[in-house]
C-alpha positions as CSV (number, residue, x, y, z in Angstrom):
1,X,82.2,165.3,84.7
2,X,85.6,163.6,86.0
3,X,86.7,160.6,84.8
4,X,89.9,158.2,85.5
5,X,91.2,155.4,84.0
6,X,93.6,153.3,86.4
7,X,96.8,152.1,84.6
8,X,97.5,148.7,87.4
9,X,99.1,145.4,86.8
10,X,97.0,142.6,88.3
11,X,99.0,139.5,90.3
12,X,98.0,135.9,88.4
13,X,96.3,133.7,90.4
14,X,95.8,135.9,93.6
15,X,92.1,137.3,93.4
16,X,91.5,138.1,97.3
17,X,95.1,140.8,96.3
18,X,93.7,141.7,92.9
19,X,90.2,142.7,94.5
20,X,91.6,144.5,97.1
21,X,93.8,146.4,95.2
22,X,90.7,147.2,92.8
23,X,89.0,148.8,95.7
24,X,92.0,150.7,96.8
25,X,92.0,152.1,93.2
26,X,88.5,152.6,93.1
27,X,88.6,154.2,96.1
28,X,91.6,156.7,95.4
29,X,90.4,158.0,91.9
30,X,87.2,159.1,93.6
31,X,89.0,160.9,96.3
32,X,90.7,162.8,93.4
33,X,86.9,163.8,92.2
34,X,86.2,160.9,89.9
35,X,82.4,160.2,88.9
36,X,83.6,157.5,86.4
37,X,86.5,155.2,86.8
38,X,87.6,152.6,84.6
39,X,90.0,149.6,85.3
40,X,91.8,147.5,82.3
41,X,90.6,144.5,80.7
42,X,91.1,140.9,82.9
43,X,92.0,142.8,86.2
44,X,90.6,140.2,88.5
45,X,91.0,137.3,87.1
46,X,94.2,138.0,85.7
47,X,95.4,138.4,81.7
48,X,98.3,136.0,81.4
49,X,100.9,137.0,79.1
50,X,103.2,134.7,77.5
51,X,101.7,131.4,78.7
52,X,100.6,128.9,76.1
53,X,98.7,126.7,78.8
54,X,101.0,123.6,76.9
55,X,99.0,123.8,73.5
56,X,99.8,122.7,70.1
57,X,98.0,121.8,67.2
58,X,96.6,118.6,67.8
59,X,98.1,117.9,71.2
60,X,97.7,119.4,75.0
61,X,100.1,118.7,78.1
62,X,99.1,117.6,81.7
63,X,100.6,120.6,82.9
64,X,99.2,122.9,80.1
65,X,96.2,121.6,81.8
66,X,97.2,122.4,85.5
67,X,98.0,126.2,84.6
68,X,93.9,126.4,83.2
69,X,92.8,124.6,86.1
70,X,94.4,127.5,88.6
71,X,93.6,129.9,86.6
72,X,89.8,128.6,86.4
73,X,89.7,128.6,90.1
74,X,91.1,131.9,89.8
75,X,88.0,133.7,88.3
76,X,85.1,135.1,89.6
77,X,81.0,134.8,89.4
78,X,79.1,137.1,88.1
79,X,77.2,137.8,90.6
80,X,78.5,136.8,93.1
81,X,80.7,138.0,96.7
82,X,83.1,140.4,94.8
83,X,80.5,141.8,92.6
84,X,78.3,142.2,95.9
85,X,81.1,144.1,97.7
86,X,82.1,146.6,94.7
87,X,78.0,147.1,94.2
88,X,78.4,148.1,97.6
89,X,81.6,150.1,97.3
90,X,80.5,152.1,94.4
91,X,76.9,152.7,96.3
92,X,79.0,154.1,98.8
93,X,81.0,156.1,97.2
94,X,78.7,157.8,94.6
95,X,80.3,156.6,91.0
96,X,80.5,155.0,88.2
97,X,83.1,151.8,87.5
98,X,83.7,149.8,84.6
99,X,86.1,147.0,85.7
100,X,88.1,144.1,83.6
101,X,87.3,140.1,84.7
102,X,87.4,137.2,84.1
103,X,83.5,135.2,84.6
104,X,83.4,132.1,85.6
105,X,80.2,130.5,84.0
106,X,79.4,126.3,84.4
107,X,82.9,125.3,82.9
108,X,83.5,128.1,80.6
109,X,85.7,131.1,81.1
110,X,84.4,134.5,79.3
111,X,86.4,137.7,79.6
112,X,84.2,140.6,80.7
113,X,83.9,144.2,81.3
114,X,81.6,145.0,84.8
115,X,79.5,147.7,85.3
116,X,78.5,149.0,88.7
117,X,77.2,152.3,89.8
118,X,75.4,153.9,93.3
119,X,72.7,151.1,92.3
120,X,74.6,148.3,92.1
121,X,75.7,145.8,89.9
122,X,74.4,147.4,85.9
123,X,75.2,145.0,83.7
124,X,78.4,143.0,81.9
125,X,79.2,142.7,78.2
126,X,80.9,139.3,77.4
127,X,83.9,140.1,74.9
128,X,82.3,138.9,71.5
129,X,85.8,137.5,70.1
130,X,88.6,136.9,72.0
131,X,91.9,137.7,70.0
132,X,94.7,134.6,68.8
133,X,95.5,132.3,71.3
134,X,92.6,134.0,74.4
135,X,90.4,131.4,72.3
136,X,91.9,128.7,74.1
137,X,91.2,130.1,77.8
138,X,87.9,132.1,76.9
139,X,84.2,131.6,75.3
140,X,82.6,134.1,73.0
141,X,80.0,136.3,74.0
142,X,76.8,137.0,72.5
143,X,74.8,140.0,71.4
144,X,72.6,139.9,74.6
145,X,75.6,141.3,76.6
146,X,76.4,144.8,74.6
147,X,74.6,147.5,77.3
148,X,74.7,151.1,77.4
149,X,74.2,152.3,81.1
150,X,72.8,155.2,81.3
151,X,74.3,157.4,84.1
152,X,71.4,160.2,84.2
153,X,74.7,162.9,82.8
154,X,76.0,160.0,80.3
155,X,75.6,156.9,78.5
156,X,78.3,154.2,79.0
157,X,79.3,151.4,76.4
158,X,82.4,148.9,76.8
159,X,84.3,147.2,74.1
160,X,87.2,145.3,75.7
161,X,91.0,145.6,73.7
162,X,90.2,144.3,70.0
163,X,86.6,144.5,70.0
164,X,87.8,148.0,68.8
165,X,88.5,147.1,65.4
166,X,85.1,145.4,65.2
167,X,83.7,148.4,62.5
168,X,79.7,146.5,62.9
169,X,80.4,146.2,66.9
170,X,81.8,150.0,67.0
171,X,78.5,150.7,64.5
172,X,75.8,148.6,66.8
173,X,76.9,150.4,70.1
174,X,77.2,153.8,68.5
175,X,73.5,153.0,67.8
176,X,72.7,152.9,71.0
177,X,74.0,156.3,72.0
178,X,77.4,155.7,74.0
179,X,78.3,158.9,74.9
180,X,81.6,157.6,76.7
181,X,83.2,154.8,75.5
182,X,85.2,152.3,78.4
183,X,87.9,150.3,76.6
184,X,89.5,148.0,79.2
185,X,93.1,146.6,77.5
186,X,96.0,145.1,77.7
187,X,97.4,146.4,74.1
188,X,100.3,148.6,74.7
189,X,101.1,149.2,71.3
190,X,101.7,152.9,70.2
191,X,99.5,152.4,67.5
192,X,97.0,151.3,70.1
193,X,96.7,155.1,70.6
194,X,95.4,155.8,67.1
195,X,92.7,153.5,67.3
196,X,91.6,155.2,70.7
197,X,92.0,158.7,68.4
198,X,89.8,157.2,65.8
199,X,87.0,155.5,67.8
200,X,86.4,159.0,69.2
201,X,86.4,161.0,66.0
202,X,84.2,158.5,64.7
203,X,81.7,158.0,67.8
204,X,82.1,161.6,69.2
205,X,82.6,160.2,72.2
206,X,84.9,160.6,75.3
207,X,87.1,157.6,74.8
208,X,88.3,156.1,78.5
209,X,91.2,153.8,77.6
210,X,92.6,151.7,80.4
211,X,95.8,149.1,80.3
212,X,97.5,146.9,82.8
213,X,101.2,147.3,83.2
214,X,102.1,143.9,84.9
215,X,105.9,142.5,85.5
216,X,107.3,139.0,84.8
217,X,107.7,139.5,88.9
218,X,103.7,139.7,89.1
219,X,103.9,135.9,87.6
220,X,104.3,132.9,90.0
221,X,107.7,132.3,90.0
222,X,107.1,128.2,88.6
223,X,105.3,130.0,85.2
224,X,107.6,130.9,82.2
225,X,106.4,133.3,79.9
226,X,107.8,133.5,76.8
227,X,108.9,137.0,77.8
228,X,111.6,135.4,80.1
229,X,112.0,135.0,83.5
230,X,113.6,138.4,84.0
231,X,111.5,139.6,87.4
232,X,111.9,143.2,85.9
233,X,110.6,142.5,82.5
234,X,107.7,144.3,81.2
235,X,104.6,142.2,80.3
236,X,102.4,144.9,79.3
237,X,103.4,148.1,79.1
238,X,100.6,150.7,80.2
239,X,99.2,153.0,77.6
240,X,96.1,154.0,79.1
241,X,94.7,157.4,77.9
242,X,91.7,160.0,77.7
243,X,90.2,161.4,74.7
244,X,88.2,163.3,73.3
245,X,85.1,163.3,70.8
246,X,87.1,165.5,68.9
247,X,90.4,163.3,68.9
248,X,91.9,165.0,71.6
249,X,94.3,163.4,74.1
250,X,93.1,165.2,77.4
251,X,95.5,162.4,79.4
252,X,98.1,160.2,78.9
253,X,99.2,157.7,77.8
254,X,100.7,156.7,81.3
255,X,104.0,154.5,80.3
256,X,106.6,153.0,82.9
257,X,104.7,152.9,85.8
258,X,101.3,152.4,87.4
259,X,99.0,155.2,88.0
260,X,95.7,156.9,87.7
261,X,95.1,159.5,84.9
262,X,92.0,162.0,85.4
263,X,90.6,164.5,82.9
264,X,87.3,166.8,83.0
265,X,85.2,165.9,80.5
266,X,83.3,168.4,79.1
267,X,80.0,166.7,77.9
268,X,78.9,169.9,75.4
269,X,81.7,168.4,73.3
270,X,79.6,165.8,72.1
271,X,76.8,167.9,70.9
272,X,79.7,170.0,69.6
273,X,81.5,167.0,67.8
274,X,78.0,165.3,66.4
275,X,76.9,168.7,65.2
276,X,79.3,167.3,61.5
277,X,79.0,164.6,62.0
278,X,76.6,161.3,63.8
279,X,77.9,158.0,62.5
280,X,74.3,156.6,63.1
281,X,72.4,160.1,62.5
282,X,72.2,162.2,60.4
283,X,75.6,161.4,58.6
284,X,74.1,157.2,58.0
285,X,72.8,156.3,54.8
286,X,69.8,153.7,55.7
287,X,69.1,153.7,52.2
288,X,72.2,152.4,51.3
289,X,73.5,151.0,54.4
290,X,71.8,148.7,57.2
291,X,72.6,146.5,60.0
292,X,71.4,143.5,61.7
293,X,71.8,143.2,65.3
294,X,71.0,139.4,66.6
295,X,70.6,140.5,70.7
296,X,69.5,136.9,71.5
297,X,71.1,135.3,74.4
298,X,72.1,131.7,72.8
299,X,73.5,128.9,74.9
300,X,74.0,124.8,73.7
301,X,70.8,123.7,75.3
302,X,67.8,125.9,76.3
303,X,66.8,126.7,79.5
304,X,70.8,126.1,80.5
305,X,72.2,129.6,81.0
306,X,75.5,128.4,81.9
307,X,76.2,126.4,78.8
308,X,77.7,129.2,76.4
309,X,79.2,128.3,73.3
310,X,82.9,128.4,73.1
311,X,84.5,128.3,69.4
312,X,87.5,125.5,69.3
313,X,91.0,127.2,69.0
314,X,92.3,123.6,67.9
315,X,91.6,120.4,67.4
């Protein structure tokens, strides 16, 4: 099987030009023999790094307030027309995508990873807990959103840039089989890479790690991040990468530039890898060790869909 992972910055505030360079993307790794492709975390929608959206503790600004509003009106519904025309693009085309956004749902923002496939729209898992300051611009998911689409050659899971250090997330979805694990991200930390290394020794799974790498010039020129206002200054700084069960880097990471990394994934490996060692197999101790799962979808009042719960940054 081939897989890619698309290394692209994505313009704030510009959806219609984020969506259509999705589908370019999209579009190219499969002419270069991709089944499953996989796009970084918030690419429509937008990740904006360095903005503080005016917030202190205690106190928000009118124009902290304006930047939210845009960026509200810059996210997507889930379904809804651009979920309809990658369903269609992906029908088209034969593959697999798992694709970064931002869902727009009621009056709450939730950061998602998309999955689509020759039938369609699959599914969406809702980042569980947004990281720092995302609080302030995101809700929290809930265990109803954590699928495992099964491909017919391969099971796919998603956990979206720090979800990855959750150890009783990582241990739920193993559960479920994930045979090749989609990480959508904007962390472009070198130590990043060890934590891609590690998911896969520890899942023995193909690990499919993919990173913006966005410029200060990809920012509205009125925005300041706290980068600067440098038009050449790196925001995020790529990363992406393919691994595999066994800890191997079979691409990357892509730095410096945007791009799209392919590898041949060799499925046997997982057999090969789990043969030692099955976190949730034969390797668990249920006697010792167990786990809850709470896979009920919770929202403020019942019967209102649209009402998720969003934990307070501040005051």
């Amino acid at each position: 099987m081939t897989a890619a992972v698309v290394q692209a910055g994505s313009r704030l505030f510009d959806t219609s030009g984020n969506f259509a360079k999705a589908k370019d993307l999209i579009s190219q790794a499969a002419q270069q023999g991709a089944e499953i492709i996989v796009l970084p975390e918030a690419f429509l929608g937008g990740y904006p790094k360095g903005l503080d959206f005016g917030v202190t503790v205690g106190s928000r600004t009118a124009e902290g307030r304006e930047v939210f509003r845009r960026y509200f009106e810059s996210a997507i519904d889930v379904p809804g027309p651009e979920t309809e025309e990658l369903a269609a693009l992906t029908r088209d085309l034969g593959v697999h995508v798992v694709i970064g956004a931002v869902e727009r749902a009621g009056s709450t923002l939730h950061c998602v990873a998309l999955f689509f496939g020759p039938d369609g729209l699959l599914g969406k898992h809702r980042k569980l807990m947004p990281t720092a300051a995302e609080r302030l611009i995101w809700g929290f998911g809930d265990g109803s959103t954590m699928p495992v689409v099964d491909t017919g050659r391969a099971r796919l899971g998603s956990a979206i840039c720090w979800e990855n250090y959750m150890p009783l997330f990582r241990t739920a979805m193993y559960a479920k089989g994930v045979d090749i694990w989609c990480a959508p991200t904007v962390d472009d930390r070198e130590n990043w890479q060890a934590t891609m290394r590690h998911v896969a020794l520890e899942g023995r799974c193909f690990v499919l790690s993919a990173n913006q790498y966005l410029l200060r010039s990809d920012l509205p020129p009125d925005l300041h991040p706290v980068q600067g206002d440098t038009p050449e200054t790196v925001l995020i700084g790529g990363g992406s990468s393919i691994i595999s069960p066994l800890g191997e880097v079979l691409a990357g990471p892509l730095r410096h530039d945007e791009g799209i990394l392919t590898a041949e994934l060799d499925l046997g490996e997982i057999a090969r890898g789990r043969f030692d060692f099955d976190v949730t197999g034969h390797y668990a101790r249920p006697d010792v060790f167990s786990l809850s799962v709470d896979e009920t979808p919770r929202s403020a009042v019942d019967g209102h869909p649209f009402l998720p719960y969003r934990q307070s940054f501040c005051p």
